[in-house]
Backbone and ligand atoms as CSV (ligand in chain L), in Angstrom:
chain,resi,resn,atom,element,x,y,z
A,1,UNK,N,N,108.815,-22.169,-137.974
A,1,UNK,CA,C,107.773,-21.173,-138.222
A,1,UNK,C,C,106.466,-21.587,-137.525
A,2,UNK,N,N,105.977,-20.096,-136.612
A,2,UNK,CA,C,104.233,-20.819,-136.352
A,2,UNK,C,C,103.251,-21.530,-137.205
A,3,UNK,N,N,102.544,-22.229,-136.821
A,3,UNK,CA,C,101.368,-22.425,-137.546
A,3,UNK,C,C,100.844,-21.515,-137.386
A,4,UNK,N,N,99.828,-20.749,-138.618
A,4,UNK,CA,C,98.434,-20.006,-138.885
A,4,UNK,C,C,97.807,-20.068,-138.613
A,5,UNK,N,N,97.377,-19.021,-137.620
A,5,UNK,CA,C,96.012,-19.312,-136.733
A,5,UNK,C,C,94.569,-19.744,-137.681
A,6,UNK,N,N,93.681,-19.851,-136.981
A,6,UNK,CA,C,92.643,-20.571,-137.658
A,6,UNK,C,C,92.072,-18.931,-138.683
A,7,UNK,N,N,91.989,-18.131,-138.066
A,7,UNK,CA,C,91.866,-17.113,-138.213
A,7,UNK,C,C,92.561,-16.306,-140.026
A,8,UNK,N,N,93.661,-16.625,-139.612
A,8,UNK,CA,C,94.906,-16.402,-140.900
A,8,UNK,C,C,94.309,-17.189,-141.949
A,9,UNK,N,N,94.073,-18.203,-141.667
A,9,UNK,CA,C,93.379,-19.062,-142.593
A,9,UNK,C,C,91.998,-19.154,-143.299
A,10,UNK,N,N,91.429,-18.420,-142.156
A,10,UNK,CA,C,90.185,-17.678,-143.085
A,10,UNK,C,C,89.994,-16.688,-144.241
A,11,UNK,N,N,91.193,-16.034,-143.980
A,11,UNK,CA,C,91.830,-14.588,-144.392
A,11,UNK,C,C,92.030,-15.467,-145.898
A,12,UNK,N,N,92.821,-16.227,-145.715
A,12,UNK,CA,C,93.458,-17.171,-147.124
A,12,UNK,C,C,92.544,-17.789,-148.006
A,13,UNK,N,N,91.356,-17.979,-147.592
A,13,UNK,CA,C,90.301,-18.877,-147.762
A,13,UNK,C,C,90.648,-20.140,-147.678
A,14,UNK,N,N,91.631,-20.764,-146.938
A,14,UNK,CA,C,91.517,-22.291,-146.720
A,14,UNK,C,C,90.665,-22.850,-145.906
A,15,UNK,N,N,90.233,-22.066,-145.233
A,15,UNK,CA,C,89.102,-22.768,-144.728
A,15,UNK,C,C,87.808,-22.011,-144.471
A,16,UNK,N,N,86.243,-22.583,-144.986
A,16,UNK,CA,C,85.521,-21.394,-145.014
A,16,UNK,C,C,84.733,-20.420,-143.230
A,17,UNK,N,N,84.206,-19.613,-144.022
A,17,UNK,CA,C,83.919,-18.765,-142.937
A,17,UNK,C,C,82.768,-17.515,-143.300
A,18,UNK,N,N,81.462,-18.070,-142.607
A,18,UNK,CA,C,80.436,-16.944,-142.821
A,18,UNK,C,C,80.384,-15.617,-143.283
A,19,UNK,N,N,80.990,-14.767,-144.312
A,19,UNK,CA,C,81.840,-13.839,-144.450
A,19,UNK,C,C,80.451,-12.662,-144.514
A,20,UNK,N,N,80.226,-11.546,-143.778
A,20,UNK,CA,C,79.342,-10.636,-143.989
A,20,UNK,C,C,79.764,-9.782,-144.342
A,21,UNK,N,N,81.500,-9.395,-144.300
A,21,UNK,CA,C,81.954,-8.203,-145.007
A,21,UNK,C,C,83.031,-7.717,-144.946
A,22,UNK,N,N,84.124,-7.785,-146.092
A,22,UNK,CA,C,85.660,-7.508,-146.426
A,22,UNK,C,C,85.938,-6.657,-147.498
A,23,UNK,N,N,87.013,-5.735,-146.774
A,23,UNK,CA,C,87.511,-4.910,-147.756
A,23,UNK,C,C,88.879,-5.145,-147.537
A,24,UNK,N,N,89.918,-4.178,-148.165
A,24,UNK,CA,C,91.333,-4.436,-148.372
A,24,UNK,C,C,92.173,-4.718,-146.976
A,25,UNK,N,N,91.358,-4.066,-145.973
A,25,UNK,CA,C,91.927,-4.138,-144.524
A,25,UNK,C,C,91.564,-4.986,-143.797
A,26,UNK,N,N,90.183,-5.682,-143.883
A,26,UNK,CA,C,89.832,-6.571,-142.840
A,26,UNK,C,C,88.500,-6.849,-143.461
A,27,UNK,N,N,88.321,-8.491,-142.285
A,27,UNK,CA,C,87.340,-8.957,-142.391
A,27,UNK,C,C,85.727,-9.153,-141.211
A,28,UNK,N,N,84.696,-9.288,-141.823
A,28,UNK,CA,C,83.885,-10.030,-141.121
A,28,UNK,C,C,83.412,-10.995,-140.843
A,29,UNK,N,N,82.921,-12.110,-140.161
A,29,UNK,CA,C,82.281,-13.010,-140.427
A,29,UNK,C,C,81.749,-13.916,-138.862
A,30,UNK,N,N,80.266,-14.268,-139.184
A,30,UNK,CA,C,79.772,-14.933,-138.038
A,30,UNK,C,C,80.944,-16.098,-137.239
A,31,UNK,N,N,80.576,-15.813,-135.919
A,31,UNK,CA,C,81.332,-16.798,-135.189
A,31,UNK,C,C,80.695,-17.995,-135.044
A,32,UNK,N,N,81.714,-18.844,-135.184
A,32,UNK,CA,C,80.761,-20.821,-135.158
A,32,UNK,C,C,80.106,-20.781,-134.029
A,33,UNK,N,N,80.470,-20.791,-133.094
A,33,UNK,CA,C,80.067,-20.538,-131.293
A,33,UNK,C,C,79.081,-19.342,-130.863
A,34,UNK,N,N,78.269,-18.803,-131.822
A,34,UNK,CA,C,77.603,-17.555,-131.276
A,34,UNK,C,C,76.963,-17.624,-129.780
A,35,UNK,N,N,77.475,-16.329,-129.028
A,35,UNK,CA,C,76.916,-16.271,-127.535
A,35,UNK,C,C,75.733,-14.620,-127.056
A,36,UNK,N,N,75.036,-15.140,-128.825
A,36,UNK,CA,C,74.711,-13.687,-128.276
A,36,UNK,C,C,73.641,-14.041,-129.712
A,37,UNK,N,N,72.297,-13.674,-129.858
A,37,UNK,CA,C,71.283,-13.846,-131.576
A,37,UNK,C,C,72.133,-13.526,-133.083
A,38,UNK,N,N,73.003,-11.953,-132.801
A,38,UNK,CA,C,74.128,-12.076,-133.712
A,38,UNK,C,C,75.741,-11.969,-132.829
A,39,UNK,N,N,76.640,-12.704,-133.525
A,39,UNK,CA,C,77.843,-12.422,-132.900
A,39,UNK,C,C,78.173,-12.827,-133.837
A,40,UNK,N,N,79.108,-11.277,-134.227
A,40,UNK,CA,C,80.143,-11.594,-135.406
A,40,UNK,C,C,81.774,-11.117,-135.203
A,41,UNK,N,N,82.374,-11.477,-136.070
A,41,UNK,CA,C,83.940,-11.129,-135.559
A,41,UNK,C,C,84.851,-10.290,-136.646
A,42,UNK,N,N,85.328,-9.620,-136.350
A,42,UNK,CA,C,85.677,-8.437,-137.355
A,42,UNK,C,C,86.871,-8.469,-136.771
A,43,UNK,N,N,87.902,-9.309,-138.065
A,43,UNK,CA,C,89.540,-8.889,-137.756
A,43,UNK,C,C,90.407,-8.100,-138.624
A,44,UNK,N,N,91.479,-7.931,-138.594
A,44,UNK,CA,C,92.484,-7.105,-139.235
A,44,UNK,C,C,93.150,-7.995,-140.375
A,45,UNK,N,N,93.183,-8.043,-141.518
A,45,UNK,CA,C,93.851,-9.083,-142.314
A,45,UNK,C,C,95.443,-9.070,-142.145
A,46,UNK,N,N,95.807,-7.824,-141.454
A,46,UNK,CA,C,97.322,-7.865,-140.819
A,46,UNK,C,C,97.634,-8.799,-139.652
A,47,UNK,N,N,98.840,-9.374,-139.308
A,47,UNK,CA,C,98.691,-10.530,-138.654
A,47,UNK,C,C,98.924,-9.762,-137.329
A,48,UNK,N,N,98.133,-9.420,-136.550
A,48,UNK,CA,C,98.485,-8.394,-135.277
A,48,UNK,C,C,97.752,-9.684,-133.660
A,49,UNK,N,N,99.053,-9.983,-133.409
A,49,UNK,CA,C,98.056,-11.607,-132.209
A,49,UNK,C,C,97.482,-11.446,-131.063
A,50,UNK,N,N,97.348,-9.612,-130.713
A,50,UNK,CA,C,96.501,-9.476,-129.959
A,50,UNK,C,C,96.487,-7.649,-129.671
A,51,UNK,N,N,96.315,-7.161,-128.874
A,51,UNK,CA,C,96.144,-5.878,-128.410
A,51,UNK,C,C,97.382,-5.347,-127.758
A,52,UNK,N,N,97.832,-6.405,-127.124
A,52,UNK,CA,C,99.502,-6.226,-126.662
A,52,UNK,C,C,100.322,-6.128,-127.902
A,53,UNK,N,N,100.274,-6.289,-128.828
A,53,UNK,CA,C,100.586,-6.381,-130.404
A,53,UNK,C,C,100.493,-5.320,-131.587
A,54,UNK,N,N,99.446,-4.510,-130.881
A,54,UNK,CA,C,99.697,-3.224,-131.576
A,54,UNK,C,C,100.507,-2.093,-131.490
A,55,UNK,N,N,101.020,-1.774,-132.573
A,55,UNK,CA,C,101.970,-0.499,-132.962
A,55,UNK,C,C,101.740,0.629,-133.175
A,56,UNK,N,N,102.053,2.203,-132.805
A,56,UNK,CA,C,101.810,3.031,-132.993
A,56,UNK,C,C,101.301,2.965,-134.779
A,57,UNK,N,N,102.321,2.237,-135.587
A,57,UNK,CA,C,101.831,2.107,-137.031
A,57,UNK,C,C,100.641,1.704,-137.253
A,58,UNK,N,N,99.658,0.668,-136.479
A,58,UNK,CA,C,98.545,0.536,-136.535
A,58,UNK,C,C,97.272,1.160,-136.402
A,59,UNK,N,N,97.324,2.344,-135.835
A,59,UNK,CA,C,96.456,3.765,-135.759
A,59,UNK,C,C,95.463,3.841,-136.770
A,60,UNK,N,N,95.691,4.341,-137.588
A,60,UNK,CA,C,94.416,3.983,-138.786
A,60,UNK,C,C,93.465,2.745,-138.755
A,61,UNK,N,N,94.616,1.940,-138.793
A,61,UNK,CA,C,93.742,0.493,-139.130
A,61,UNK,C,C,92.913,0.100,-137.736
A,62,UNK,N,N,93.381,0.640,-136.739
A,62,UNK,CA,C,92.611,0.516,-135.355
A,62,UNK,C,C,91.056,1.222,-135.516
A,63,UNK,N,N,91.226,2.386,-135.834
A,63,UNK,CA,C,90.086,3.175,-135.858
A,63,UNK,C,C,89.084,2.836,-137.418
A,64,UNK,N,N,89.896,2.757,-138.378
A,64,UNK,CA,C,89.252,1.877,-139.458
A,64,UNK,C,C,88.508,0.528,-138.954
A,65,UNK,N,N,88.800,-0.174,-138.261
A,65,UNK,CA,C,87.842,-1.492,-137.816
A,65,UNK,C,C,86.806,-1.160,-136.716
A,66,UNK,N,N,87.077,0.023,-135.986
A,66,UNK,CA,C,85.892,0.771,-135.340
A,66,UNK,C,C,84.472,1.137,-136.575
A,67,UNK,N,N,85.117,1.621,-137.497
A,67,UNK,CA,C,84.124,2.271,-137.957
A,67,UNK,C,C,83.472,0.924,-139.140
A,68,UNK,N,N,84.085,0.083,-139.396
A,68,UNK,CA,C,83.789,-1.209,-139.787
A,68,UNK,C,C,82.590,-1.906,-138.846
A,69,UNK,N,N,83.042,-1.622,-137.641
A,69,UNK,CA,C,82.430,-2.260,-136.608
A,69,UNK,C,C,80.646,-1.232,-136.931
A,70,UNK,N,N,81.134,-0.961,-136.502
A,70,UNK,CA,C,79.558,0.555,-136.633
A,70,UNK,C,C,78.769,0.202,-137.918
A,71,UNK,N,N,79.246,0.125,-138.984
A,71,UNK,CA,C,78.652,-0.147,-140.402
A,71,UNK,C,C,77.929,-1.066,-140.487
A,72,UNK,N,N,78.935,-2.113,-139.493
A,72,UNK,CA,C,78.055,-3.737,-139.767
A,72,UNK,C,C,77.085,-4.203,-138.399
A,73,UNK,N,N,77.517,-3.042,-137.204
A,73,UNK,CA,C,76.182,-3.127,-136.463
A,73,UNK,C,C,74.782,-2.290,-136.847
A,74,UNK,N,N,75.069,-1.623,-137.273
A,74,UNK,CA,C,73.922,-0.652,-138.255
A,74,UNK,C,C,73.065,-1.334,-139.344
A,75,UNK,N,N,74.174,-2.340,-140.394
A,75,UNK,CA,C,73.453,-2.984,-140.945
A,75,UNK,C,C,72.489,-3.935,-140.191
A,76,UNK,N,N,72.841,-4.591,-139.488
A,76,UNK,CA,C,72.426,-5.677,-138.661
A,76,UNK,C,C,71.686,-5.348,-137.916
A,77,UNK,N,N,70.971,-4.402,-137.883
A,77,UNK,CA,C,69.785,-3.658,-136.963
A,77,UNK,C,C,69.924,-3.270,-135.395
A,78,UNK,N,N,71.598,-3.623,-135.096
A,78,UNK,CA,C,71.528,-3.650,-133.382
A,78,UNK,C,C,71.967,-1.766,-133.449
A,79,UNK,N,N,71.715,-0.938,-133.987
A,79,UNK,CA,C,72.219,0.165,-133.707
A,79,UNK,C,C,71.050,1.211,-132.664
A,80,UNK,N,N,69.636,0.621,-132.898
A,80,UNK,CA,C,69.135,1.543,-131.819
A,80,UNK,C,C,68.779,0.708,-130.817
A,81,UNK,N,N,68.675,-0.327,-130.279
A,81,UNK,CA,C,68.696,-0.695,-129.703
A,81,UNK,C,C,70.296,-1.274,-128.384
A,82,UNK,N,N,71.747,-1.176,-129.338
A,82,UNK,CA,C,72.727,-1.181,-128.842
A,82,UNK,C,C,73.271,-3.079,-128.922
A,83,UNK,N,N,74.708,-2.566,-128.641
A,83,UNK,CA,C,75.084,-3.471,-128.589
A,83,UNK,C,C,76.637,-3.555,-128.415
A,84,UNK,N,N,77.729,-4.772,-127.815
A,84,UNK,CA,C,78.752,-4.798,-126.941
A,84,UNK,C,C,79.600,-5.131,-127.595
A,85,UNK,N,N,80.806,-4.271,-127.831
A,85,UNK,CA,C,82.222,-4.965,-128.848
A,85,UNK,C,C,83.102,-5.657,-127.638
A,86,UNK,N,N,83.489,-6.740,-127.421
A,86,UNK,CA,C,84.347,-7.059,-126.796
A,86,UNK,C,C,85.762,-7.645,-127.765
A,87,UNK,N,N,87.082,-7.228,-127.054
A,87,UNK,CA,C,88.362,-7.850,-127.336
A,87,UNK,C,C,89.106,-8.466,-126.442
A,88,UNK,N,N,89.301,-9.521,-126.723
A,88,UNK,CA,C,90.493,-10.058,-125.226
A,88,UNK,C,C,91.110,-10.640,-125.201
A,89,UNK,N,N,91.977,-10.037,-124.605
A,89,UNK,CA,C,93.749,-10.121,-124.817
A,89,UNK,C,C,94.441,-10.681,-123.699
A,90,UNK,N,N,95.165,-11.697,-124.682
A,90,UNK,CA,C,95.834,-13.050,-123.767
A,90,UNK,C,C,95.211,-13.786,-122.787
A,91,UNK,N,N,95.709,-14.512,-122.297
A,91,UNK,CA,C,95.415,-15.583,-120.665
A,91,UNK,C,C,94.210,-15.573,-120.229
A,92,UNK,N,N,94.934,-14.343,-119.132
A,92,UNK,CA,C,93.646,-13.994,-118.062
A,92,UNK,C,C,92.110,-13.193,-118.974
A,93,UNK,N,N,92.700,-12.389,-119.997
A,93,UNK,CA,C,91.385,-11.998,-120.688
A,93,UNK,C,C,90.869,-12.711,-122.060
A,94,UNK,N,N,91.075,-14.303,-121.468
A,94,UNK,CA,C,90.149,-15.412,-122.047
A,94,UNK,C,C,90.091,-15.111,-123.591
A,95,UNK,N,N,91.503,-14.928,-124.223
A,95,UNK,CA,C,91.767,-14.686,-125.691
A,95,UNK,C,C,92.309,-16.634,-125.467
A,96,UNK,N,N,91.429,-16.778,-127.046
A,96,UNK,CA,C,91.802,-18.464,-127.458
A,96,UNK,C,C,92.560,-18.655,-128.843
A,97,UNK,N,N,92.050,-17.451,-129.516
A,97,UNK,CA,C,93.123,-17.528,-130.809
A,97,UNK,C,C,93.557,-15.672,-131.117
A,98,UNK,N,N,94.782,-16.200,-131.402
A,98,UNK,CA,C,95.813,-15.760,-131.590
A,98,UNK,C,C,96.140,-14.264,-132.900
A,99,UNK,N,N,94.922,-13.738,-133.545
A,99,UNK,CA,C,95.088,-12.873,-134.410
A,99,UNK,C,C,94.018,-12.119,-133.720
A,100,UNK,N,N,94.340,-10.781,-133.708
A,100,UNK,CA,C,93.885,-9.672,-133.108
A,100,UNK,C,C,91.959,-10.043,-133.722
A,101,UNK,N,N,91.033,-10.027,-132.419
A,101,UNK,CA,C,89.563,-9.907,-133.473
A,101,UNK,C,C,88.600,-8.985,-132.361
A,102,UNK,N,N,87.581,-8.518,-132.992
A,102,UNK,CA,C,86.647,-7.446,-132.086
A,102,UNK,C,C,85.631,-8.516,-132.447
A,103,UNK,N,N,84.460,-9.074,-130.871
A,103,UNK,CA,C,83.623,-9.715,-130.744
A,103,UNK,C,C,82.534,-8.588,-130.936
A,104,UNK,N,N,81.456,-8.693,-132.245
A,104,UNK,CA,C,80.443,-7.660,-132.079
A,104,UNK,C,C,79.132,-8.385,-131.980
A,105,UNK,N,N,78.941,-7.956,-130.712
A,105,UNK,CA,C,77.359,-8.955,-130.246
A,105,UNK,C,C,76.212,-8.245,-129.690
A,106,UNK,N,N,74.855,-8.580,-130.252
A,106,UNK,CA,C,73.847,-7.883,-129.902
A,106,UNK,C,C,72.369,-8.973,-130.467
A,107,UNK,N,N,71.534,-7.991,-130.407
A,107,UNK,CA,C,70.256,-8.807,-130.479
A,107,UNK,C,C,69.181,-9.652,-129.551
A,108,UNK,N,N,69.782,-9.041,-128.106
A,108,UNK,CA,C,69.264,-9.069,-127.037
A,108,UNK,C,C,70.154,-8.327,-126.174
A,109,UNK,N,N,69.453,-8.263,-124.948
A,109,UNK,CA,C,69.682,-8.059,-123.787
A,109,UNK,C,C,70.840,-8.500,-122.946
A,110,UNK,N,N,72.397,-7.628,-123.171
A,110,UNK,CA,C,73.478,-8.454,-122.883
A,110,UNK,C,C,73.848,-8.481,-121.130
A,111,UNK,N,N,73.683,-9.508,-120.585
A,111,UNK,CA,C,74.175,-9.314,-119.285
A,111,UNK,C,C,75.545,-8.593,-118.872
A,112,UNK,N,N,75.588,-8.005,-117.490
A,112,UNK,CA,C,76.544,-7.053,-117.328
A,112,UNK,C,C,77.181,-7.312,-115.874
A,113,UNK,N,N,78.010,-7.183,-114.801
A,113,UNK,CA,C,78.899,-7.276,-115.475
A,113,UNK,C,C,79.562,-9.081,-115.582
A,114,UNK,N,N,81.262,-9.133,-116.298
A,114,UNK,CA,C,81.643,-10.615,-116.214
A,114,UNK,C,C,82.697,-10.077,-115.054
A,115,UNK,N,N,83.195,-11.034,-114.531
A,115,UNK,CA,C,84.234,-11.237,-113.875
A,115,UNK,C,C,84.727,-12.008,-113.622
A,116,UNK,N,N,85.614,-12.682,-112.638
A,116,UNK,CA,C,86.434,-13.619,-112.353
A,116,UNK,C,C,86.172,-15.010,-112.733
A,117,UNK,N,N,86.600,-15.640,-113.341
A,117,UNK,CA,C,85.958,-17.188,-113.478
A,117,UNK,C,C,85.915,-18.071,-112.960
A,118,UNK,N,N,84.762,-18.885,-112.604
A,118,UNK,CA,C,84.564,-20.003,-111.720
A,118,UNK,C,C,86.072,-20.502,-111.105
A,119,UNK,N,N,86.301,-20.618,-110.063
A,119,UNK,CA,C,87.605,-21.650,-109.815
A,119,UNK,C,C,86.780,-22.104,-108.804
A,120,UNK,N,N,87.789,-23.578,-108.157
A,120,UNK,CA,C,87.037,-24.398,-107.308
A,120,UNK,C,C,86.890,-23.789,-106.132
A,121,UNK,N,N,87.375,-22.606,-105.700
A,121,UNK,CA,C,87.320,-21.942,-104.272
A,121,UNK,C,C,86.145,-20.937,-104.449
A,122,UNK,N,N,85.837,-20.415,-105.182
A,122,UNK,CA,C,84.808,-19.531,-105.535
A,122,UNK,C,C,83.197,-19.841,-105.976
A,123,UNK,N,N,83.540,-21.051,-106.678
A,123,UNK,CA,C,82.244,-21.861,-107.578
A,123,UNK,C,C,82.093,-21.792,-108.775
L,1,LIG,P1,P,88.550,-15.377,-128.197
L,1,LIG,O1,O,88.229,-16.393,-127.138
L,1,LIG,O2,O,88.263,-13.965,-127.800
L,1,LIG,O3,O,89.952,-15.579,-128.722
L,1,LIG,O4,O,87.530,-15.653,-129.374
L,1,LIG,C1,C,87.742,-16.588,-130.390
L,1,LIG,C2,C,86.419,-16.802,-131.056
L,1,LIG,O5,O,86.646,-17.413,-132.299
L,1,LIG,C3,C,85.464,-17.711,-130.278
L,1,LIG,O6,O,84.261,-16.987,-130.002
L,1,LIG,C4,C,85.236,-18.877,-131.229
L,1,LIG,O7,O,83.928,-19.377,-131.178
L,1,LIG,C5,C,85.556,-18.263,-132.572
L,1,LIG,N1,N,85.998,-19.183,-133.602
L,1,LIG,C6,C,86.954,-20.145,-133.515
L,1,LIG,N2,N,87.097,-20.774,-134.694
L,1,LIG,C7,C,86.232,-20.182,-135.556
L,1,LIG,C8,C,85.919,-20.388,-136.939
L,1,LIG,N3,N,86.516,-21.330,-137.679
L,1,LIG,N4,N,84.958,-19.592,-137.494
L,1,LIG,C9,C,84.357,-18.641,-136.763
L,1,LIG,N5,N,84.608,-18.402,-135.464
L,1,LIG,C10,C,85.531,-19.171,-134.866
């Protein structure tokens, strides 16, 4: 059997985690690593390990963590001023753990765009 992502384990409470806001479907909570004044992470308490991973059955709960997302950027004051949900899925789109999560970051001025990552031929 896999090990539980770090993630799963938040879900469990074995290990703690900044929690700004959970209901029966999912959670919130600040990221240790913030790359942004707020960056928080809003996952699915269903074990879904990435975007390649979702099921037509997941439909609701997709658009339910949208509007999760909205609630808790609203609270958090980034709503008139704006702000960037990122998700990313597998390898190349620099996913590190393994349970589906939406990066919601704002509170400045987010640079635009990212692309390719440093390799030694490029810089
Ligand atoms: P990703 O690279 O898109 O998979 O994002 C994973 C994110 O999880 C990173 O931004 C990490 O800083 C964050 N992270 C990892 N472990 C924890 C943790 N225990 N609590 C909060 N955030 C975490």
């Amino acid at each position: 059997m896999n090990e539980p992502t770090i993630f799963k384990r938040i879900i469990d409470g074995e290990i703690p985690a900044s929690i700004v806001y959970e209901d029966d479907q999912c959670l919130a909570f600040h990221d240790v690593a913030p790359q942004a004044p707020i960056h928080i992470l809003v996952i699915p308490k269903k074990e879904i390990a990435s975007i390649e991973h979702i099921t037509p059955e997941d439909k609701a709960l997709i658009g339910h963590l949208f509007i999760v997302i909205q609630t808790i950027a609203r609270e958090q004051g980034l709503a008139e001023d704006g702000y960037r949900v990122i998700c990313n899925c597998g390898k190349d789109g620099g996913q590190t753990v393994f349970h589906l999560h939406y990066h919601l970051m704002g509170g400045c001025n987010l640079q635009w765009p990212p692309g390719p990552a440093p390799t030694q031929e490029n810089g």
